[in-house]
NUBA-922052 format. One record per residue: residue in one letter; residue number from 1; chain; x, y, z of N, C-alpha, C, O in turn. Coordinates in steps of 0.1 Angstrom, whole numbers. Last residue first. Layout:
// residues N
- type, seq, mol, n_east, n_north, n_up, ca_east, ca_north, ca_up, c_east, c_north, c_up, o_east, o_north, o_up
- A, NUM, A, X, Y, Z, X, Y, Z, X, Y, Z, X, Y, Z
...
***
This chain:
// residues 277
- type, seq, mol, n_east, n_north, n_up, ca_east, ca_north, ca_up, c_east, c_north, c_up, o_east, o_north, o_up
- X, 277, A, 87, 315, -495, 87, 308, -509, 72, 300, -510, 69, 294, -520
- X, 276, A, 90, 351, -492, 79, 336, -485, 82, 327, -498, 81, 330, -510
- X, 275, A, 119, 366, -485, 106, 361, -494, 105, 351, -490, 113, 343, -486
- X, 274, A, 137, 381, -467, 136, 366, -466, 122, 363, -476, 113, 356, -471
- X, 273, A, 138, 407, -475, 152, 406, -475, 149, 387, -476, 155, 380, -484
- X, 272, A, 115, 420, -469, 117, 414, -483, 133, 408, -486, 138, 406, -497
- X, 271, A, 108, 412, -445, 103, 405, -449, 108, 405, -462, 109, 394, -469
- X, 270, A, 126, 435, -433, 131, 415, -429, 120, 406, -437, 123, 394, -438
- X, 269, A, 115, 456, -439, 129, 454, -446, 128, 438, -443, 130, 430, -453
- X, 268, A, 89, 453, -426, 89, 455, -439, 100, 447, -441, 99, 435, -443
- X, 267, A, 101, 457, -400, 93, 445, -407, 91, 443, -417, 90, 431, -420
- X, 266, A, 106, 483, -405, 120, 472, -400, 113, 459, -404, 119, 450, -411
- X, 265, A, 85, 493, -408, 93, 498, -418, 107, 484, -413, 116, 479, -420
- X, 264, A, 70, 490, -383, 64, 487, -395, 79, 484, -407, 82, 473, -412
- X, 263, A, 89, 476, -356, 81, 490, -362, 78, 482, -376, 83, 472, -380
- X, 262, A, 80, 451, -333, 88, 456, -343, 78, 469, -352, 66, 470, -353
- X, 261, A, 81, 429, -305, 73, 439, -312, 85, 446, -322, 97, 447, -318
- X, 260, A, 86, 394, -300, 91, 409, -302, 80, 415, -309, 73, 410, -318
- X, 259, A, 78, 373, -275, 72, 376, -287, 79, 392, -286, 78, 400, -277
- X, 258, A, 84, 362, -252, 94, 363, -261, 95, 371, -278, 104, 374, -287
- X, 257, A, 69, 356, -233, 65, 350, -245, 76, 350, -254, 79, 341, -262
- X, 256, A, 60, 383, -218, 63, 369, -210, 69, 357, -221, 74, 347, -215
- X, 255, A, 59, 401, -237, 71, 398, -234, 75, 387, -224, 86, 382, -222
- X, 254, A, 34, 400, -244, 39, 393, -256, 55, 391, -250, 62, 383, -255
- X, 253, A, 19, 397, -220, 23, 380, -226, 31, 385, -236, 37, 376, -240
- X, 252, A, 24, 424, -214, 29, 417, -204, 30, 398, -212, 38, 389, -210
- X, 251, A, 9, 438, -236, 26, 436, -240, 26, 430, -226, 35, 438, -224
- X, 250, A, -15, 427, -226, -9, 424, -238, 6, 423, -241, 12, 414, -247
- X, 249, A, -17, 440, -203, -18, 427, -198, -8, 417, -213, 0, 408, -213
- X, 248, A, -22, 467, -214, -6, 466, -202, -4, 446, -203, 7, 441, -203
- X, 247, A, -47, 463, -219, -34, 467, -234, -23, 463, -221, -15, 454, -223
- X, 246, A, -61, 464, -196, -60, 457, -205, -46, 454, -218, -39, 445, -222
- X, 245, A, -51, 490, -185, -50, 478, -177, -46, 469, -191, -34, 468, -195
- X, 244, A, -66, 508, -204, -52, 505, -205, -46, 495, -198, -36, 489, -203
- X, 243, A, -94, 499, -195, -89, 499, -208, -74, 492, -206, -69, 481, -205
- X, 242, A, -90, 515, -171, -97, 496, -172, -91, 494, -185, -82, 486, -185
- X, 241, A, -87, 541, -175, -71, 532, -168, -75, 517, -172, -67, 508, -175
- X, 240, A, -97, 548, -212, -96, 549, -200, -83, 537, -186, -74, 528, -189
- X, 239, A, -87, 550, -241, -85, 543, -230, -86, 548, -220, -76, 554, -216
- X, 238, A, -85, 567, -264, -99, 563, -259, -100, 549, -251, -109, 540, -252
- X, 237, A, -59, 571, -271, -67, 582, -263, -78, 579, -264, -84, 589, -266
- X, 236, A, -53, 545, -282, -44, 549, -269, -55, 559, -267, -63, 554, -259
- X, 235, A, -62, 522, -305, -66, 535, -301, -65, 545, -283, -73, 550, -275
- X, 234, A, -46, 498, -316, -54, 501, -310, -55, 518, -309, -47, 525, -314
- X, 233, A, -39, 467, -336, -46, 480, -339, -50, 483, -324, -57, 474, -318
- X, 232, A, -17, 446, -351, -26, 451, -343, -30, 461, -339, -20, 468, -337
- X, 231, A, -4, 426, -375, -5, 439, -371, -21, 443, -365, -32, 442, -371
- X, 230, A, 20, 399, -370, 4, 404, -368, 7, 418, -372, 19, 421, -373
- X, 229, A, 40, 373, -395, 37, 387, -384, 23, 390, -380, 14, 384, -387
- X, 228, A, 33, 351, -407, 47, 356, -405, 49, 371, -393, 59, 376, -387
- X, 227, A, 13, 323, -395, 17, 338, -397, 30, 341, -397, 37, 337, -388
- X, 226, A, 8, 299, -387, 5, 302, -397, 10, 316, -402, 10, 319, -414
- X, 225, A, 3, 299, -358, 14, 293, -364, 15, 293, -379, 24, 286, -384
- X, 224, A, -9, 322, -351, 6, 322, -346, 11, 314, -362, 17, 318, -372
- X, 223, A, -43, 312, -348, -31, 315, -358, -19, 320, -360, -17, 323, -372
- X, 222, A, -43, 311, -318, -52, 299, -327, -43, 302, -341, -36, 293, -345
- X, 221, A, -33, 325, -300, -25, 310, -301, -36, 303, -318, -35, 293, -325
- X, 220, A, -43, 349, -310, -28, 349, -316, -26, 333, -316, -21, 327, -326
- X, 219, A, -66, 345, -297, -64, 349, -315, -57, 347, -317, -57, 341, -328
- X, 218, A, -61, 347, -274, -71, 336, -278, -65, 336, -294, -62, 326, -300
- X, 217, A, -52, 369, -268, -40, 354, -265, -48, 349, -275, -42, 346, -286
- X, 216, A, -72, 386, -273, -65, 388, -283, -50, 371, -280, -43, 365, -288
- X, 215, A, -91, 378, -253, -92, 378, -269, -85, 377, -276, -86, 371, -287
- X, 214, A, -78, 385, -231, -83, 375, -234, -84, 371, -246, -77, 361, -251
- X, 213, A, -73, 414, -236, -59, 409, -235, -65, 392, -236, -56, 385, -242
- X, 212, A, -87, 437, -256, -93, 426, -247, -82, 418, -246, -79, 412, -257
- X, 211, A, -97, 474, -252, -87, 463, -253, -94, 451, -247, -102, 451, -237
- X, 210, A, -116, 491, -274, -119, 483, -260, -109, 473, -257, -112, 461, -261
- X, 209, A, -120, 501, -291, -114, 511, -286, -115, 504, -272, -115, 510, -261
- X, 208, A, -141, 476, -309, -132, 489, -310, -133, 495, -301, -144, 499, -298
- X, 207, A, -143, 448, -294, -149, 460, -298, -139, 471, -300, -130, 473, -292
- X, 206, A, -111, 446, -291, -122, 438, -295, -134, 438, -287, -135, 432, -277
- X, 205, A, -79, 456, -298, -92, 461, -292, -104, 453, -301, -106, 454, -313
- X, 204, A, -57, 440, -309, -59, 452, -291, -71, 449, -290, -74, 439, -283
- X, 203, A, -61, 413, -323, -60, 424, -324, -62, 429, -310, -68, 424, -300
- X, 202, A, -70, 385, -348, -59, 391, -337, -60, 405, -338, -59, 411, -348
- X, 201, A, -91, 385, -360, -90, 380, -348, -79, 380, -336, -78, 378, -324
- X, 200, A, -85, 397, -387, -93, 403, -376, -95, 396, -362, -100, 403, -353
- X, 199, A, -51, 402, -393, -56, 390, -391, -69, 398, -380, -66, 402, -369
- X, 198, A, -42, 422, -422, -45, 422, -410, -53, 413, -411, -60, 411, -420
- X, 197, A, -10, 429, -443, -25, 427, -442, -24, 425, -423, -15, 425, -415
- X, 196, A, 13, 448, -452, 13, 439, -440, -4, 443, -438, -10, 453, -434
- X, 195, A, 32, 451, -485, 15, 455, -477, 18, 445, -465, 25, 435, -467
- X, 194, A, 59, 472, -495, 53, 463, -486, 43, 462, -482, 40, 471, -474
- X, 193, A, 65, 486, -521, 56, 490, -513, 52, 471, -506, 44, 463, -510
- X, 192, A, 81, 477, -548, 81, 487, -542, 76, 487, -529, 86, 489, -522
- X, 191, A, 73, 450, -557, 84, 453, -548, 87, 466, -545, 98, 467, -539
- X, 190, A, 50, 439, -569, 60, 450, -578, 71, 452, -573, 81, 456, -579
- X, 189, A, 37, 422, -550, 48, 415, -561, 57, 427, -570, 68, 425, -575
- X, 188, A, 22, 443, -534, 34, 439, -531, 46, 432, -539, 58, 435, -538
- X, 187, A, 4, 446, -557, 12, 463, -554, 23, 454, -547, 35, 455, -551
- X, 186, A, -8, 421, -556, -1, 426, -569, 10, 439, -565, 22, 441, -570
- X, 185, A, -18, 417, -530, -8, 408, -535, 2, 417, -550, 14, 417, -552
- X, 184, A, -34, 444, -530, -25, 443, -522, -16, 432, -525, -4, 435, -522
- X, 183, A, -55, 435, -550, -52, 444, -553, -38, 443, -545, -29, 440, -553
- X, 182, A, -65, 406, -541, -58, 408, -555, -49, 424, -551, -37, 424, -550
- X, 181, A, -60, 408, -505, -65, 406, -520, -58, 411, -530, -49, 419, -529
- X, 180, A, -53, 403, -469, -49, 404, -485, -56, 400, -493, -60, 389, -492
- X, 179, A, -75, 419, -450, -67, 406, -449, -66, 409, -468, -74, 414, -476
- X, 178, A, -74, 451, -442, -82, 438, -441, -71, 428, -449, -60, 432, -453
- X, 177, A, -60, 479, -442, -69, 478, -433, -76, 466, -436, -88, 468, -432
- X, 176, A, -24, 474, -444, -38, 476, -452, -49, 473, -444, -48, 462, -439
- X, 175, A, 1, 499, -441, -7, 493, -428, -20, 489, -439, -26, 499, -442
- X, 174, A, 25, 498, -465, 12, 502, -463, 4, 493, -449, 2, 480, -450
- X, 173, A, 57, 515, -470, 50, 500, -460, 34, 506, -467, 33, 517, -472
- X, 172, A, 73, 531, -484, 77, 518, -483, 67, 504, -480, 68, 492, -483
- X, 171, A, 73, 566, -496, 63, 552, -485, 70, 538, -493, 71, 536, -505
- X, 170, A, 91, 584, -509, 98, 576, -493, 83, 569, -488, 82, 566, -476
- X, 169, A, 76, 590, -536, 97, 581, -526, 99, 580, -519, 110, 577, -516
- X, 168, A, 53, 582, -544, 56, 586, -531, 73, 585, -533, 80, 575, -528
- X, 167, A, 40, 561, -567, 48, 574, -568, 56, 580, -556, 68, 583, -559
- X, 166, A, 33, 542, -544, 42, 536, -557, 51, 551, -562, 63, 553, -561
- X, 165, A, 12, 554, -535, 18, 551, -529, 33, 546, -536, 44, 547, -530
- X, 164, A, -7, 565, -556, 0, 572, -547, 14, 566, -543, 24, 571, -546
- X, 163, A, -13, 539, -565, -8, 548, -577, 0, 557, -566, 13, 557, -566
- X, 162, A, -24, 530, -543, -19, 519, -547, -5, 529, -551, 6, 530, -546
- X, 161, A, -49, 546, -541, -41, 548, -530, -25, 540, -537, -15, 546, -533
- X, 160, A, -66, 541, -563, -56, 557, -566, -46, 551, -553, -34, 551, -555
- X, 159, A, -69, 515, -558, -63, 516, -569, -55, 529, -569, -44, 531, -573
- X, 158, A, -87, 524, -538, -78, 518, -534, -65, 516, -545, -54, 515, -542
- X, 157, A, -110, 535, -554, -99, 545, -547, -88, 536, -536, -81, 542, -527
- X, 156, A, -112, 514, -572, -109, 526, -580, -103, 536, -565, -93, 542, -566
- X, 155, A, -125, 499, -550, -115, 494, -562, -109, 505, -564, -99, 507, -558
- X, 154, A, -140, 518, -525, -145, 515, -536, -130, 510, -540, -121, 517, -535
- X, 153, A, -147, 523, -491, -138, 522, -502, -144, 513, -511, -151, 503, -509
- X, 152, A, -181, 524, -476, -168, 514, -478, -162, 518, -488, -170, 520, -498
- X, 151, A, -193, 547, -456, -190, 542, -469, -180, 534, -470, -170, 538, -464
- X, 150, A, -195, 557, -431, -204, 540, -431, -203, 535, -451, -208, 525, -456
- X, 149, A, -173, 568, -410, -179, 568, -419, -186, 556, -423, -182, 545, -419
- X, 148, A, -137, 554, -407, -145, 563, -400, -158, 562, -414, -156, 557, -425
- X, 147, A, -101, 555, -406, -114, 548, -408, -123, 560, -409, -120, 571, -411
- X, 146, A, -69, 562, -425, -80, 567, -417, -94, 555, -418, -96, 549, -428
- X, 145, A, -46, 541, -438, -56, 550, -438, -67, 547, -426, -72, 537, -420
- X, 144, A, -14, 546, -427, -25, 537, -430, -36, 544, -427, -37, 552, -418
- X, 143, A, 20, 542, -442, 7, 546, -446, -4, 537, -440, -5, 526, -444
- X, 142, A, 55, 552, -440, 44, 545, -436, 28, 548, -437, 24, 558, -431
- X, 141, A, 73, 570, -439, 81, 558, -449, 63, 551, -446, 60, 544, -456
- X, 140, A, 68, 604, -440, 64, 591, -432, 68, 581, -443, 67, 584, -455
- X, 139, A, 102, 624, -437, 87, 621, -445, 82, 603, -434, 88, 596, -426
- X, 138, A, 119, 645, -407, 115, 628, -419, 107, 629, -426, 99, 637, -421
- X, 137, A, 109, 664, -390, 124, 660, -401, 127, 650, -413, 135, 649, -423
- X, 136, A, 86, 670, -384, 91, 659, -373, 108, 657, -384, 116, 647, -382
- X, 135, A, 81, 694, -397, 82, 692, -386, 88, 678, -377, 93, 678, -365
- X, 134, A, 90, 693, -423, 93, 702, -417, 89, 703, -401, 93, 712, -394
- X, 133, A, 82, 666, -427, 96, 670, -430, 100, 682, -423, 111, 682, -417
- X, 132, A, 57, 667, -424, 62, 656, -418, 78, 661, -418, 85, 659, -408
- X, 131, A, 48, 684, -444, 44, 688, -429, 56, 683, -421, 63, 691, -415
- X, 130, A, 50, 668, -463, 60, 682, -461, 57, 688, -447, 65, 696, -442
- X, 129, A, 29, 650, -463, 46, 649, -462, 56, 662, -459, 67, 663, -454
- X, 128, A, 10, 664, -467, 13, 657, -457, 27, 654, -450, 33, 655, -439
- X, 127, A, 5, 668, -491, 10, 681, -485, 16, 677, -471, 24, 683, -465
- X, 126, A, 13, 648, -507, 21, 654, -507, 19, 670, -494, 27, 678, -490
- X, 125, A, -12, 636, -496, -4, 626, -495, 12, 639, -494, 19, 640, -485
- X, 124, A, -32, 649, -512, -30, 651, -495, -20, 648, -490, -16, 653, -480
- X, 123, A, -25, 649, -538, -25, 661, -530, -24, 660, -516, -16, 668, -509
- X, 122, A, -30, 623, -540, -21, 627, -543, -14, 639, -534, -4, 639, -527
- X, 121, A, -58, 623, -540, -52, 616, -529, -39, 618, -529, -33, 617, -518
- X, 120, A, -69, 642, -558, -70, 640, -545, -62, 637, -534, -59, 643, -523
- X, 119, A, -61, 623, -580, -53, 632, -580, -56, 642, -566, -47, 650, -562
- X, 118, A, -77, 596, -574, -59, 599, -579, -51, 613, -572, -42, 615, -565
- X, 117, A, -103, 607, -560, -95, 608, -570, -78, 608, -566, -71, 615, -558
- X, 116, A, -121, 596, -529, -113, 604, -533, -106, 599, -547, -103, 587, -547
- X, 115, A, -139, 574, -519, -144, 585, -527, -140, 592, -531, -148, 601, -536
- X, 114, A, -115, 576, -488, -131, 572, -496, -137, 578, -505, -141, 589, -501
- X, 113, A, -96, 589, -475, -96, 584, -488, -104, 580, -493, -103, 581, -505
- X, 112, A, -115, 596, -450, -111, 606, -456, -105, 602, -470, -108, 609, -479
- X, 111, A, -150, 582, -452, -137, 587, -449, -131, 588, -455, -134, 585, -467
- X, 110, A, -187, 594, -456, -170, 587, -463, -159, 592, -459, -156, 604, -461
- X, 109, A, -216, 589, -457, -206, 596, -445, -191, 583, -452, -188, 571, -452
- X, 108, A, -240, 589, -479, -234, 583, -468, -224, 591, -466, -223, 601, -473
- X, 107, A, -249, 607, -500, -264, 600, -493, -252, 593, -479, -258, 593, -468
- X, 106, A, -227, 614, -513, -239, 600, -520, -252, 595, -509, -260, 585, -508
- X, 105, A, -210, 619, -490, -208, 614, -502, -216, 608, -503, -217, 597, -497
- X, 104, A, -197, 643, -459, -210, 633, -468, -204, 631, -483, -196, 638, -489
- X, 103, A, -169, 632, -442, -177, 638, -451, -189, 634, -455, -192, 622, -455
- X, 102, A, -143, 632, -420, -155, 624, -422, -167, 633, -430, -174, 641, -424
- X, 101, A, -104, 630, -413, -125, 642, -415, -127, 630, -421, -120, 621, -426
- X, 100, A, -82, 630, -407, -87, 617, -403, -105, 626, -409, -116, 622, -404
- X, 99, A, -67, 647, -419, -73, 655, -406, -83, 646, -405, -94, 651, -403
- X, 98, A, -43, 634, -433, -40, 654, -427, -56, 657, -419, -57, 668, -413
- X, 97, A, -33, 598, -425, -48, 616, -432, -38, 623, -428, -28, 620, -422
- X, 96, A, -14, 589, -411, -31, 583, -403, -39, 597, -410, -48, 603, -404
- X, 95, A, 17, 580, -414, 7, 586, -419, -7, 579, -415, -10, 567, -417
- X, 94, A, 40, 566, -384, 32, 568, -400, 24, 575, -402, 20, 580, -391
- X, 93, A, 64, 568, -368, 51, 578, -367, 52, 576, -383, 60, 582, -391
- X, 92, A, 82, 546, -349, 83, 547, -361, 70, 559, -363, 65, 558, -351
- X, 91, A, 98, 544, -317, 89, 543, -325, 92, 545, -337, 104, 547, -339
- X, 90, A, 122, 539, -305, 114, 527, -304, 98, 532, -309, 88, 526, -305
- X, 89, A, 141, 552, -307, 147, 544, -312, 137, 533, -315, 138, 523, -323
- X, 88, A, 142, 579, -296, 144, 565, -285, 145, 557, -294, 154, 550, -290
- X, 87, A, 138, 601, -311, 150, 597, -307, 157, 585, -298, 168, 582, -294
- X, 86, A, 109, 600, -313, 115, 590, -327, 132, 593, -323, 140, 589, -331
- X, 85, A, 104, 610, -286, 103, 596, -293, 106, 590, -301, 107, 577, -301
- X, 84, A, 118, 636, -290, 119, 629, -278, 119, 614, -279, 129, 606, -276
- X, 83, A, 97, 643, -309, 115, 639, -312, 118, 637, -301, 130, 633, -303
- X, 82, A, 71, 646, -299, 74, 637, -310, 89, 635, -316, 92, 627, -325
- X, 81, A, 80, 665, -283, 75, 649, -277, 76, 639, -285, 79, 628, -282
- X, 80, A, 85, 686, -289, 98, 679, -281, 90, 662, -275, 92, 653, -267
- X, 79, A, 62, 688, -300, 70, 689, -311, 81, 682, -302, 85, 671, -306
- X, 78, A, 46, 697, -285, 42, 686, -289, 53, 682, -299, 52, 672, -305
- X, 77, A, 57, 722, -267, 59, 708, -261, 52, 694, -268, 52, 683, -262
- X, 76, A, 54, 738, -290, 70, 731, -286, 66, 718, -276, 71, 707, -277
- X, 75, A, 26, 732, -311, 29, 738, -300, 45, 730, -296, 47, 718, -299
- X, 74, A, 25, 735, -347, 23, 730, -337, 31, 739, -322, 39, 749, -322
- X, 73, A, 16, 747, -372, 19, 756, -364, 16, 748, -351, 8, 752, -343
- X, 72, A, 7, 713, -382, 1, 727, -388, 6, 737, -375, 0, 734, -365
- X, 71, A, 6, 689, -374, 16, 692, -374, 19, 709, -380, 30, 714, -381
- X, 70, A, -21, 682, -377, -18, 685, -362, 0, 687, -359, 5, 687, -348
- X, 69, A, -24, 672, -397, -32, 686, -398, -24, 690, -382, -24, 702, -378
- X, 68, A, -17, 648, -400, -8, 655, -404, -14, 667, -401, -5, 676, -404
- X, 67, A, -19, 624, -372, -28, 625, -387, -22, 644, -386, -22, 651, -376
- X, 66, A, 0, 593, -373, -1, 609, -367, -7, 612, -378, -5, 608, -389
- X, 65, A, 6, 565, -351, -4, 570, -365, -9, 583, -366, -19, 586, -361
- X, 64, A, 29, 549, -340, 23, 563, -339, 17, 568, -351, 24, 573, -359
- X, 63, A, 44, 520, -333, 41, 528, -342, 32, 536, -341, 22, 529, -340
- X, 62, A, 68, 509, -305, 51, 512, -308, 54, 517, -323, 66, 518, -325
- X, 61, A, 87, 483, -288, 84, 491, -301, 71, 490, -303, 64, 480, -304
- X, 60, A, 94, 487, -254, 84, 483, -261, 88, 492, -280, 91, 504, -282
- X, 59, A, 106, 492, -229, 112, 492, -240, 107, 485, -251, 114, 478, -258
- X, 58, A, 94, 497, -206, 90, 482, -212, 100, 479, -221, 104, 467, -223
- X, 57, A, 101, 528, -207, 101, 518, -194, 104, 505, -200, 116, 502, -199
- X, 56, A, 90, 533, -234, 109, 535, -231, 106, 526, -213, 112, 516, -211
- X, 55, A, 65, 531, -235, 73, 522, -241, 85, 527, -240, 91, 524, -250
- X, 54, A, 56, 548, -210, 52, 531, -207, 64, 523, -220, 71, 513, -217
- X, 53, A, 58, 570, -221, 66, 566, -209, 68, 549, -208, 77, 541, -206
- X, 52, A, 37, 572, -242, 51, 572, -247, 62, 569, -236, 74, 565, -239
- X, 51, A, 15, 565, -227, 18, 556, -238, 33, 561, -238, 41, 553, -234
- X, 50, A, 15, 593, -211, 17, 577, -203, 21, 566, -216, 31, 558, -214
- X, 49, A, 9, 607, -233, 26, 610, -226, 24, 595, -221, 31, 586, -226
- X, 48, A, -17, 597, -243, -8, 594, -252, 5, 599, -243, 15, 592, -247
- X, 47, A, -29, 605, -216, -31, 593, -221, -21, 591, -230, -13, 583, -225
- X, 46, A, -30, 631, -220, -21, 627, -205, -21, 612, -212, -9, 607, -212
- X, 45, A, -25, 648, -248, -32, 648, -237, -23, 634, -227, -11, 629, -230
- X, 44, A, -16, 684, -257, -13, 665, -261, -17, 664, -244, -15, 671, -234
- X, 43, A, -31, 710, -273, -28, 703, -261, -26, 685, -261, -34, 677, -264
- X, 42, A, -38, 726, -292, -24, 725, -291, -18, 712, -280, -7, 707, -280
- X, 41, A, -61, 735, -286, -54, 744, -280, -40, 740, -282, -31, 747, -277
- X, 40, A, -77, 716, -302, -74, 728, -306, -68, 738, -303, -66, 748, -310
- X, 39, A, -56, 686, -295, -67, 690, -295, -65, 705, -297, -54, 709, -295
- X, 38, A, -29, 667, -317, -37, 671, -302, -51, 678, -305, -57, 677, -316
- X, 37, A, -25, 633, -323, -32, 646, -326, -32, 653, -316, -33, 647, -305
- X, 36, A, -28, 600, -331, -19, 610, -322, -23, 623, -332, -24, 623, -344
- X, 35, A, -45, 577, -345, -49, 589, -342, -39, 599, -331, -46, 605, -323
- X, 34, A, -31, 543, -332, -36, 551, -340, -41, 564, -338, -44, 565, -326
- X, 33, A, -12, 521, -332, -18, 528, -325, -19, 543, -334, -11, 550, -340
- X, 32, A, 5, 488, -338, -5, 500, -350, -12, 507, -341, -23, 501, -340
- X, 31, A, 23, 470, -328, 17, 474, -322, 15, 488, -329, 23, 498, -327
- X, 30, A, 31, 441, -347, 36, 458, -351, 20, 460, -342, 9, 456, -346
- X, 29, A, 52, 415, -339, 39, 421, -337, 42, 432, -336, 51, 436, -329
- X, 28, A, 67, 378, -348, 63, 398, -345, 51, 403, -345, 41, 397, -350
- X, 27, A, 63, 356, -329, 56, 359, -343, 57, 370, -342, 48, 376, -336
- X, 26, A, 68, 321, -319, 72, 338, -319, 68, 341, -329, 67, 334, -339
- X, 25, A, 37, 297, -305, 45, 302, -316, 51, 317, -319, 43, 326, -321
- X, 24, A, 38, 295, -272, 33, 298, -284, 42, 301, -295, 54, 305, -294
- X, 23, A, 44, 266, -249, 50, 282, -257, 40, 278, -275, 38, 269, -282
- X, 22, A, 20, 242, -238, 33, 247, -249, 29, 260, -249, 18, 265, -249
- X, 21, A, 12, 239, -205, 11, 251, -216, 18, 247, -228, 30, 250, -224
- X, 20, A, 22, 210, -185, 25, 224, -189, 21, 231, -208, 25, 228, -219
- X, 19, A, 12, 183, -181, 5, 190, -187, 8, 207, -187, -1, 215, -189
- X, 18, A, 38, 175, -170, 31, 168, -179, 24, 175, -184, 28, 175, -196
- X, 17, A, 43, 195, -145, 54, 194, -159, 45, 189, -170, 44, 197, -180
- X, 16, A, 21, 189, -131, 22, 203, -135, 28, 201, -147, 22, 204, -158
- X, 15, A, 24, 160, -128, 16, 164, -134, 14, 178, -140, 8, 179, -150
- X, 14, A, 46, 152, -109, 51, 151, -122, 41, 157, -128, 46, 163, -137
- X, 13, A, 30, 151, -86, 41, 159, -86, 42, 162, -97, 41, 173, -100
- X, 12, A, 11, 125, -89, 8, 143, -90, 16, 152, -89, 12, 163, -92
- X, 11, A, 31, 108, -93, 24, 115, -102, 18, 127, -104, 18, 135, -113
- X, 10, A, 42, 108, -69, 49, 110, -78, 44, 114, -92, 50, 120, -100
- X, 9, A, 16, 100, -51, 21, 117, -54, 34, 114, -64, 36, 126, -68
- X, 8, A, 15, 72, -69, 4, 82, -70, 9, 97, -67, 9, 106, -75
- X, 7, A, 38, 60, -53, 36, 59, -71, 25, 72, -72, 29, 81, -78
- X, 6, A, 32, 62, -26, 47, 69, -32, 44, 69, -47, 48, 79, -53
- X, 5, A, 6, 44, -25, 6, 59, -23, 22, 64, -27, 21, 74, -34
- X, 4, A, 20, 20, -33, 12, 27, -41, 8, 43, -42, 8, 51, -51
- X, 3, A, 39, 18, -12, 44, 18, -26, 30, 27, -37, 31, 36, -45
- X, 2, A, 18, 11, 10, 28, 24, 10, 31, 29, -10, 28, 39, -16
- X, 1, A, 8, -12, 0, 0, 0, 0, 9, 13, 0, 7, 22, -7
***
């Protein structure tokens, strides 16, 4: 009887090990945070500084989706914040519009590339950039369009974005707002313009502007193994602290995990340096 009881807790001892977790599959991950702006007075608000403290603490790489109207006669302490940052080494600040606006078109409400011409999109694209140069020093190597509005992009203005983006000499990346098609395989095969599609199940916020650190393990372990990268989306100034809790729990697995976060444009370069065979 003894022998039996010594066989049985050797088992329950052994059973944590037995049934431990497998590690998830490493998979970068371009943390896509979106809308950095301030508000009419010039004022950057307390939520987006905690974001920029939190990733030189964590030493986290974010990407900063700066919509360009907010680089218009900006204020010095938004200006020593945005080179404060792209001097840490650990963000990248892409293109998110010159003023993310929401219009009528046709009876519906269309964002800001929606329903826009070639030569529209051109325009904004260029004034944008020069914002970008004259204020933060750099042009944006990075593009992702604005949401917003209940009109869906049409072919023809994802086609002008394509034409933009190809002309551009310094966009490299496009953030594409849904999982790859024809249009985004082809602009990628040209080798100019890297598209890094998006897996809707993996992501910050599920509901929008609602981080869910459950959801999003849930998403990553189910397709990890399949993927060469994520890009994940969230919205920093419509986090309250429950929120941010949330997002804190996220970079807490991806670094329990091993899982690196990486800027768009360095993701880019490692993808076309290794082609998917």
């Amino acid at each position: 009887m003894r022998r039996l009881w010594l066989a049985l807790a050797s088992l329950l001892l052994a059973a944590p090990a037995a049934f431990a977790e497998t590690p998830p599959p490493v998979v970068p991950v371009v943390l896509k945070l979106d809308d950095v702006r301030t508000n009419n007075s010039g004022y950057l608000s307390a939520r987006w500084r905690r974001l920029g403290d939190f990733a030189r603490e964590r030493k986290i790489k974010i990407a900063l989706g700066v919509i360009a109207n907010s680089l218009e006669t900006p204020k010095p302490d938004y200006v020593n914040w945005l080179h404060g940052l792209q001097s840490s080494g650990l963000v990248e600040f892409w293109f998110h519009g010159y003023d993310h606006g929401v219009r009528p078109v046709d009876g519906k409400q269309a964002a800001e590339f929606t329903a826009r011409s070639y030569e529209e999109q051109k325009a904004i694209f260029e004034k944008s950039q020069a914002l970008a140069v004259a204020t933060i020093g750099v042009p944006f190597r990075t593009y992702g369009p604005p949401g917003g509005g209940n009109l869906s992009p049409s072919a023809d203005d994802l086609e002008a974005t394509a034409r933009v983006l190809v002309e551009d000499p310094a966009m490299t990346v496009w953030l594409y707002p849904k999982p790859h098609d024809k249009l985004s395989r082809e602009l990628a095969s040209a080798g100019k313009v890297v598209v890094l599609d998006r897996v809707w199940a993996v992501n910050i916020e599920q509901p929008l502007f609602v981080p869910n650190a459950e959801k999003f393990i849930a998403g990553y372990k189910q397709h990890a193994a399949k993927r060469r990268y994520f890009v994940i989306q969230g919205h920093p100034n419509k986090w309250d602290d429950a929120r941010w809790a949330e997002f804190v729990k996220i970079v807490d697995y991806l670094q329990a995990n091993g899982i690196p976060t990486v800027l768009p444009s360095e993701l880019a370069a490692t993808l076309s340096a290794q082609p998917q065979n």
